[in-house]
C-alpha positions in Angstrom: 0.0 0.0 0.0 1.5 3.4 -1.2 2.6 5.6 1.9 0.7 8.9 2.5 2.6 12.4 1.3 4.3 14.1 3.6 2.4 17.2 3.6 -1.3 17.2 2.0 -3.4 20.0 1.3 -6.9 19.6 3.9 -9.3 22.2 4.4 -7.8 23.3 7.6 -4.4 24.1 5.7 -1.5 21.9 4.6 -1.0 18.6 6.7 1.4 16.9 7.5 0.6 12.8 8.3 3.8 12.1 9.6 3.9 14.4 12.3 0.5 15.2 12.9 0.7 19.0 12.1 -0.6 21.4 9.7 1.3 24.7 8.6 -0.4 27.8 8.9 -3.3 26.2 9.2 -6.5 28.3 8.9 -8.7 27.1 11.6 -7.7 26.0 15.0 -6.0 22.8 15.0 -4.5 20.2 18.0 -0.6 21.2 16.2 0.1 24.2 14.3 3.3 25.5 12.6 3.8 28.9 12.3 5.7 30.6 9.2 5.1 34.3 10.6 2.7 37.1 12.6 0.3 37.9 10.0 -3.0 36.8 10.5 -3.7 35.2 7.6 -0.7 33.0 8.6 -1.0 33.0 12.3 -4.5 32.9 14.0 -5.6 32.3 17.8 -7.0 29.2 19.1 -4.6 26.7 18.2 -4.0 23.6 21.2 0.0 23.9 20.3 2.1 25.9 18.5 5.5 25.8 17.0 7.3 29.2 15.6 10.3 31.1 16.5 10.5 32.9 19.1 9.8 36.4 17.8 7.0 35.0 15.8 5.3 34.3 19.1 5.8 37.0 20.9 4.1 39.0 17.9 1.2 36.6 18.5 0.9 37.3 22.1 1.0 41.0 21.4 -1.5 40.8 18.9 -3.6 38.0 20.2 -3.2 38.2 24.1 -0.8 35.6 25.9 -3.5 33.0 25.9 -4.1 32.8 22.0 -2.5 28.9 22.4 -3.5 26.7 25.0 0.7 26.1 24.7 4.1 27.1 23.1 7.5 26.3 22.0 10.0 28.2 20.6 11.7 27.3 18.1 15.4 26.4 18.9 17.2 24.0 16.7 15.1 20.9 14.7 12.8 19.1 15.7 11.4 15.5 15.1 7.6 15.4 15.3 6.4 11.7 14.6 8.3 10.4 11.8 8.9 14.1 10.2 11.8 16.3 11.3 11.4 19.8 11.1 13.2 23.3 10.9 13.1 27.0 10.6 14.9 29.3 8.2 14.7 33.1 7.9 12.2 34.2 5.2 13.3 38.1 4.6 9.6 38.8 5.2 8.8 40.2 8.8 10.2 40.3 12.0 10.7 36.3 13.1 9.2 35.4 9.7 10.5 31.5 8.9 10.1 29.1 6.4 9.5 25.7 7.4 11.5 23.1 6.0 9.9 19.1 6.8 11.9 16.6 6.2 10.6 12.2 6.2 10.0 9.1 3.8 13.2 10.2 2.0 11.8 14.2 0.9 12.5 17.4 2.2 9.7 19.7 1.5 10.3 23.5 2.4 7.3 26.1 3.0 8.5 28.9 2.6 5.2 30.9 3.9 5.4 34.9 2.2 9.2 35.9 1.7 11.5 38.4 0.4 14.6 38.8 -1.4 15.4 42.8 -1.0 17.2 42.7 2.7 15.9 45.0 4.9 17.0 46.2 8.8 14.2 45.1 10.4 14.4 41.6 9.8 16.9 38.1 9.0 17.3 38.4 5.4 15.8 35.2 3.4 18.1 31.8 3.7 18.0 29.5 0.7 16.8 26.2 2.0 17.5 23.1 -0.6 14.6 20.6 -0.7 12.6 18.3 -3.4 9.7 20.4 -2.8 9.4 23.9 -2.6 5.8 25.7 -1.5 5.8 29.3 -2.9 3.2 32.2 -2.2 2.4 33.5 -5.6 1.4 37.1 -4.0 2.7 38.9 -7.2 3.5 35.9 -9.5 3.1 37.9 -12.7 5.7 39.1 -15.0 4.2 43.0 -14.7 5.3 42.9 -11.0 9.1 44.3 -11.2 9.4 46.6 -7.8 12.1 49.3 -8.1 14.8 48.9 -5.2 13.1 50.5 -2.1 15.9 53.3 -2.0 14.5 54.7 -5.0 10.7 54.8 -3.4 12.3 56.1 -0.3 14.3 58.9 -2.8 10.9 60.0 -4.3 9.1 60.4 -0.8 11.6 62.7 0.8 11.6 64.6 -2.8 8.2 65.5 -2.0 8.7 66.3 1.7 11.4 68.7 0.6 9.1 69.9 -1.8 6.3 70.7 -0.3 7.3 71.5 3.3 4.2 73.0 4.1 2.6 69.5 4.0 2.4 66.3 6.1 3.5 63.4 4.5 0.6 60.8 5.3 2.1 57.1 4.6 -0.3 54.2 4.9 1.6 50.6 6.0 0.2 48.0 7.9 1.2 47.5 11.7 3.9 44.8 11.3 6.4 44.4 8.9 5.7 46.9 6.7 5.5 50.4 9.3 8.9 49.0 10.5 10.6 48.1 6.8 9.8 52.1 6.2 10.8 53.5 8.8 14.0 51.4 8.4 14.5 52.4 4.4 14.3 56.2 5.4 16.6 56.0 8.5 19.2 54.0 5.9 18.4 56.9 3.6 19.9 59.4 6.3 16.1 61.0 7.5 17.1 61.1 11.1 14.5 63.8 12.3 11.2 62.1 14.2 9.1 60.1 12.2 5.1 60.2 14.1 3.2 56.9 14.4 -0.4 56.2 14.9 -0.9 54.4 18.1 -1.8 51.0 16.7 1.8 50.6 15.4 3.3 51.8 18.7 3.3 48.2 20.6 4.8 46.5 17.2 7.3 49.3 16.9 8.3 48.9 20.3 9.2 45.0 19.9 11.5 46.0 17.7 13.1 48.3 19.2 13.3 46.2 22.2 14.7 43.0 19.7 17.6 45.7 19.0 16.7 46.6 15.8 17.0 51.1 15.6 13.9 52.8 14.1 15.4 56.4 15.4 13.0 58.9 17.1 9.7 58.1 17.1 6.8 60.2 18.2 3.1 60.0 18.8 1.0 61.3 16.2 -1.0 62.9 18.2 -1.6 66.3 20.2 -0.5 69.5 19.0 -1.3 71.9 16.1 -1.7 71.6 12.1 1.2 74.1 11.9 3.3 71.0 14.2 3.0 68.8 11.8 4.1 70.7 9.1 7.2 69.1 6.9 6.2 65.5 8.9 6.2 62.0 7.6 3.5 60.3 9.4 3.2 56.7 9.3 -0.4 54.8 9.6 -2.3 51.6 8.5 -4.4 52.6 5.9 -7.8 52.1 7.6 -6.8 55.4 9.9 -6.7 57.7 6.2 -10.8 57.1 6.7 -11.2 58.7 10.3 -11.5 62.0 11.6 -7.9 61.5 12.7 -6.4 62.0 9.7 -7.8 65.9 9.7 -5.4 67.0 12.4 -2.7 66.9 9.4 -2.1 70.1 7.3 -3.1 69.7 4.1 -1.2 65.9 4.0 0.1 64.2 0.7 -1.2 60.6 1.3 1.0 57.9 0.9 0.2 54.3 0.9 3.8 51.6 0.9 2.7 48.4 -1.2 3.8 46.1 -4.0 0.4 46.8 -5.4 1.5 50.2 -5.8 2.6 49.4 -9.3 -1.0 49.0 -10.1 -2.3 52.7 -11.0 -6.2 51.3 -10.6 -5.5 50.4 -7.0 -4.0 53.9 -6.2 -6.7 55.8 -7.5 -8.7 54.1 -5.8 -7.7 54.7 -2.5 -7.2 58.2 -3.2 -3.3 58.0 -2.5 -1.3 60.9 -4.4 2.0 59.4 -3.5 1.9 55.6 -4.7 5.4 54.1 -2.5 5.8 50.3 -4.5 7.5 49.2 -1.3 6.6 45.5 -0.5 7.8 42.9 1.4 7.0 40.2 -0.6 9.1 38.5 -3.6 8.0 40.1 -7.1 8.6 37.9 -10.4 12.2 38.4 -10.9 12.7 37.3 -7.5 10.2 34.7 -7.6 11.3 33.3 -10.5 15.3 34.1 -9.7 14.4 31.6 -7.0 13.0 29.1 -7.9 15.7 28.9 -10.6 18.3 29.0 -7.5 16.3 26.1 -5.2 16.2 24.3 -8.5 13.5 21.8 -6.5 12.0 18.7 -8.5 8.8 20.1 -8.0 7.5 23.0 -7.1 3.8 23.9 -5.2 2.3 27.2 -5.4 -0.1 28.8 -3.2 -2.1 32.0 -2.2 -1.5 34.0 -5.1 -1.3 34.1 -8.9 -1.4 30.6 -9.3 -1.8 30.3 -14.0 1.2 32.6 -14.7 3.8 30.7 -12.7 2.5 27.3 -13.6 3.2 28.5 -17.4 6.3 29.9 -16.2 7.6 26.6 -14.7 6.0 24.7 -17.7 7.9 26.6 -20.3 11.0 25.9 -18.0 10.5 22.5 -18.0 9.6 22.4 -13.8 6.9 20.3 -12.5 4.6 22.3 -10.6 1.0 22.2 -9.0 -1.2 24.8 -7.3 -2.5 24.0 -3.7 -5.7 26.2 -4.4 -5.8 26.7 -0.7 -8.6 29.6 0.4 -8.5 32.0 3.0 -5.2 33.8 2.7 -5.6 37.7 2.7 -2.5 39.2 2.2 -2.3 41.9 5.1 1.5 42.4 4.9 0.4 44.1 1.1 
């Protein structure tokens, strides 16, 4: 009788029999697997979980210290039933991992959402050889080439200097993507304060706390329109849509996103200053690593699933999409 895979798609997310555990799975389950602290990748309820250690903490901020019923930390592999299992940095977020499972002779690696532009804010992405490799598909088509961050960064404090009058408005979601900013504009020599909505304040402090140096940072709150004058403010997107945003004078909104580079999607949220800033792979890189893996298969999920099962057909690469539902991609 054949043996089962070693990771299955289920409804509840990918399984894996020979460790009884699923990856990211998308409903509470008995063992869970954590890649990273986005919530479409990491939700509350779980009866075990397994991440790194950063990748928890972000839970517990986020979640409350009870969003397990227990915990481990990640420290060095792990053997789970017959499977063996490790973590290796993904370039994405703050403690973001992929997963590699090893058993029955494979080693399959999950690479959850990654990056290949290094950043200060996180472990830049480590190259993991396997048989199989499970790739997000976020922005798996050819039309998605992101300038180097430095250049989006360049073009922001272009329009700060040019309009000083103006607040600089820049919508980027609480983890990950607030802190890769703020990091690109400190690298780019802005050292005055940068102001922060209060929902990004506990995230921003982990950081800072894990050692990583986001400069001066200030409330965004209190004072006068004339105070904020000349000021980049940084806030998830949902705040542009409250009465909070009117303490600003007269701000340039700003919104930091791979799906910058779609026009549509700017207009549409009224930003004037589209940052393509993302902190996931875009095709070159996608493509770029699959090509450097060089797996004998490879499994694509969440995403842009046709384009990149063309591209690996033309290149002569078995692949085959998971069509797992109920990613989101908050970190975009």
């Amino acid at each position: 009788m054949a043996r089962a895979p070693l990771l299955l798609p289920r409804p509840e997310g990918l399984y894996c029999p020979a460790g009884d555990f699923f990856i990211d799975p998308l409903r509470p389950v008995p063992r869970a697997l954590i890649t990273h602290g986005h919530s479409d990748h990491a939700r509350p309820g779980h009866g075990a979980v397994l991440a790194t250690r950063q990748t928890l903490d972000i839970m517990a901020i986020r979640y409350g210290e009870e969003f397990a019923a227990s915990r481990q930390a990640y420290d060095g592999p792990v053997t789970l039933g017959e499977a063996t299992v490790s973590f290796h940095p993904a370039g994405h977020v703050l403690g973001s991992a992929q997963i590699a499972v090893e058993g029955r002779g494979c080693r399959i690696t999950v690479s959850g959402d990654y990056a290949r532009v290094p950043t200060p804010t996180c472990a830049p992405f480590q190259p993991v050889p396997c048989d199989i490799f499970v790739t997000e598909a976020t922005f798996a088509l050819p039309v998605f080439r992101h300038p180097p961050p430095e250049v989006e960064i360049a073009r922001l404090l272009a329009s700060v200097a040019a309009f000083p009058e103006r607040s600089h408005l820049i919508g980027a979601y609480a983890l990950g993507k607030a802190q890769r900013v703020i990091g690109a504009l400190r690298q780019a020599g802005w050292d005055a304060p940068i102001h922060i909505h209060g929902a990004l304040q506990r995230l921003c402090d982990y950081h800072i706390a894990e050692g990583i140096d986001l400069g001066d940072l200030r409330p965004a709150t209190g004072g006068s329109k004339a105070d904020f004058a000349g000021a980049i403010v940084i806030a998830p997107p949902s705040a542009f849509a409250a009465t909070w945003a009117q303490r600003f004078p007269d701000p340039v909104i700003a919104f930091a996103s791979g799906w910058m580079q779609v026009r549509a999607r700017a207009r549409q949220r009224g930003v004037e200053l589209p940052l393509i800033i993302s902190d996931h792979v875009d095709w070159p890189h996608l493509t770029a690593t699959i090509t450097e893996l060089n797996p004998a298969e490879v499994w694509i999920t969440h995403g842009r699933e046709d384009a990149l099962l063309r591209w690996c057909e033309l290149n002569q690469r078995q692949a085959r999409p998971l069509h797992l539902v109920g990613y989101e991609d908050e970190a975009e």
